[in-house]
C-alpha positions in Angstrom: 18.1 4.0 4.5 19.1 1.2 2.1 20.0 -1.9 3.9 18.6 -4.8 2.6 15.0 -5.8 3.3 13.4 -9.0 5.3 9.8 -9.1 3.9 8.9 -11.6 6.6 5.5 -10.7 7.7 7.0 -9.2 11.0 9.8 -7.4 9.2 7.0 -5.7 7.1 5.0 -5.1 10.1 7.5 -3.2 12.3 9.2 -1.4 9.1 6.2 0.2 8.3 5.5 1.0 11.7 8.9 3.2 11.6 8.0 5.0 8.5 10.3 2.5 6.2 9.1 1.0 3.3 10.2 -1.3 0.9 11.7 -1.3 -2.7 13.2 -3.7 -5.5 16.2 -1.5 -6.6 17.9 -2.3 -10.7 19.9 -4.7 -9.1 17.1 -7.0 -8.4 17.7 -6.8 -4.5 14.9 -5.6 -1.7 15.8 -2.5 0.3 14.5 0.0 3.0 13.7 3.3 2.2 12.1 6.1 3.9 11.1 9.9 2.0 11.9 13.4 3.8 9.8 15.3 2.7 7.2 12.3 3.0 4.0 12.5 0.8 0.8 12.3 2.3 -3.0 12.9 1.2 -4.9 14.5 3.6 -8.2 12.6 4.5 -9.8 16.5 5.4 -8.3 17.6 2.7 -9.5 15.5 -0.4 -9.9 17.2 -3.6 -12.4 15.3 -5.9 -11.8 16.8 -9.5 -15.5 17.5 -10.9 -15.6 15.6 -14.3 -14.2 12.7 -11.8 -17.0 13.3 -9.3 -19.4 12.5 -12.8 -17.9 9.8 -13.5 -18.3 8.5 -9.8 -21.9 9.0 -9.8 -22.4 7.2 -13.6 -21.1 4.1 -11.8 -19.2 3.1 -14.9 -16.0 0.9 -12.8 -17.8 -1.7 -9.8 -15.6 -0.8 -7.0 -14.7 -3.9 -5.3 -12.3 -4.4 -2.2 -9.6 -7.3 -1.8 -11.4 -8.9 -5.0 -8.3 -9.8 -6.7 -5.5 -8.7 -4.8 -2.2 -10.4 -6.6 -3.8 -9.1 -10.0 -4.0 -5.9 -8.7 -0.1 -6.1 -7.7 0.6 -7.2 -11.2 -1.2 -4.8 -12.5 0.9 -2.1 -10.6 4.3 -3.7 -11.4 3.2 -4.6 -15.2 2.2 -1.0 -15.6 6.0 -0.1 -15.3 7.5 -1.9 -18.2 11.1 0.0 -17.9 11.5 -1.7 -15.0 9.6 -1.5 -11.6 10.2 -1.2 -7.6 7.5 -4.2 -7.6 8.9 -7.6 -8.0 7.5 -11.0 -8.1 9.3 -11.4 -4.3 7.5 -8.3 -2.9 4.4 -9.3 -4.5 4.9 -13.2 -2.5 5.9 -10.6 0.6 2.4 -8.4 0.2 0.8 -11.4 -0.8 1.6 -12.9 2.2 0.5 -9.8 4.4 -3.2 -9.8 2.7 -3.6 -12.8 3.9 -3.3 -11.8 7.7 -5.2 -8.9 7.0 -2.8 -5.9 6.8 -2.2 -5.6 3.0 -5.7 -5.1 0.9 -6.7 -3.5 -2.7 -8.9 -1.6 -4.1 -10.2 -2.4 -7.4 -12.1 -1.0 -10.4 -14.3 -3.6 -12.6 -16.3 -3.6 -16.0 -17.2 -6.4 -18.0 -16.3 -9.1 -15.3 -12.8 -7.6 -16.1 -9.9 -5.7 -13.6 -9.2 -2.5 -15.4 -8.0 -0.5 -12.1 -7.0 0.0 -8.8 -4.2 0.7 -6.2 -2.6 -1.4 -3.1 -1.3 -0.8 0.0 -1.1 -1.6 4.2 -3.3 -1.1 6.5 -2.0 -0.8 10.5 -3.9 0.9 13.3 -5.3 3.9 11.7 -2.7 4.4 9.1 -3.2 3.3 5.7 0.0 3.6 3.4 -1.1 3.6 -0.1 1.7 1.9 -2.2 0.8 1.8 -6.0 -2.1 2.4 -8.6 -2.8 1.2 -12.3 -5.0 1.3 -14.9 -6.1 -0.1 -18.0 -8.9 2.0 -18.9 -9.2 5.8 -18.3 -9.8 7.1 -14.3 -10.2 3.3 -13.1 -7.1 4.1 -10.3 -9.3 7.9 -9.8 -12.1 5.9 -8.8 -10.7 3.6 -7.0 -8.5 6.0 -5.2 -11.8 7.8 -4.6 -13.3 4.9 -2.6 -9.9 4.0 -0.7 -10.8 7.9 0.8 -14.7 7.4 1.3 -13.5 3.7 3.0 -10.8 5.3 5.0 -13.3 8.8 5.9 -15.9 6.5 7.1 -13.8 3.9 9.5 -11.8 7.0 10.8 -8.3 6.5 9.6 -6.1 9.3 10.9 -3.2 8.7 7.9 -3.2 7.8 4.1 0.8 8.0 3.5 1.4 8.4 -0.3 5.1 8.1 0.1 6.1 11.1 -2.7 3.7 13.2 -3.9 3.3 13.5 -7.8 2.0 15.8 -10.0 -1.2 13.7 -10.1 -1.7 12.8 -6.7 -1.3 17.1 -5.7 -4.5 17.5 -7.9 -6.4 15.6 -5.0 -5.1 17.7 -2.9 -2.0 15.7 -1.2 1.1 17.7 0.4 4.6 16.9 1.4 5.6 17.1 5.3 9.1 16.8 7.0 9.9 13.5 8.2 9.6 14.9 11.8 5.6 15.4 10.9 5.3 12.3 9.4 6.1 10.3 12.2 4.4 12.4 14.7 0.8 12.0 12.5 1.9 8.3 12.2 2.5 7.4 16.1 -1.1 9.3 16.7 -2.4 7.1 14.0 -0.6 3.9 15.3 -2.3 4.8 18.8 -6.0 4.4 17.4 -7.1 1.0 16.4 -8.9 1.1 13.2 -10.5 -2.2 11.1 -10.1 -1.4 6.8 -11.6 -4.7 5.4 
């Protein structure tokens, strides 16, 4: 799907709803997209790396949640120099959504200074994870590590990853048809589930 995207909070609401997501394109323009097969990371199924796990327990990033969320946009899009799916309109469009309560991030801190973290929406008990960044070594790990703890914890049934990568398979996530997806996403969608 490629049609061109309304990023009106209701737009947003019911596109993600269907499994569509949205996506700046080269062109500059907003489109919907959906993935078959779609990436997800099972919450069951979470693989925590052990050097990771250290680095967890030393407590070396302060986890914080919806601390800074445009920063943590720019982060993502800045992180892409050759050009990114994250423009200054989605990040008005997300910005927008935080501030009803459906988009949140989840940052890592040191020094008073941002240095990590990932973004994405929360509905019913579906979460759908939409970027990371980091400026210092496994800031994004550990913040992707407390997104799963958070998620674990409140008993979200979904944490959509979109694709899977070479870096997101090491914590363990998997892709699934289409047809999978949105049968684990109306289950989710049937559950209500509070992330902030």
């Amino acid at each position: 799907m490629t049609s061109t995207a309304h990023l009106d909070p209701e737009s947003l609401i019911n596109a993600y709803a269907q499994g569509v997501f949205p996506m700046t394109d080269h062109d500059g323009k907003v489109r919907w997209y959906t993935a078959d097969p779609r990436g997800v990371l099972p919450l069951d199924g979470f693989h925590l790396p052990k050097t990771l796990s250290q680095t967890v327990r030393q407590g070396k990033f302060q986890v914080r949640i919806n601390s800074d969320f445009r920063g943590t946009m720019r982060g993502c899009m800045e992180g892409r120099p050759e050009g990114s799916w994250i423009s200054p309109k989605l990040i008005d469009a997300y910005e927008r959504l935080h501030e009803m309560g459906f988009a949140h991030s989840v940052e890592s801190w040191r020094d008073g200074k941002l240095v990590g973290g990932l973004y994405g929406v929360s509905l019913m008990g579906a979460f759908f994870g939409e970027s990371m960044f980091f400026r210092e070594r496994d800031a994004s790990k550990v913040a992707l590590v407390a997104l799963v703890e958070r998620l674990r914890q409140r008993e979200f049934l979904l944490l959509d990853t979109q694709a899977t990568t070479g870096h997101l398979r090491t914590f363990g996530a998997i892709d699934i048809s289409a047809a999978q997806y949105l049968a684990r996403l109306r289950a989710a969608l049937e559950v209500p589930r509070v992330f902030a």
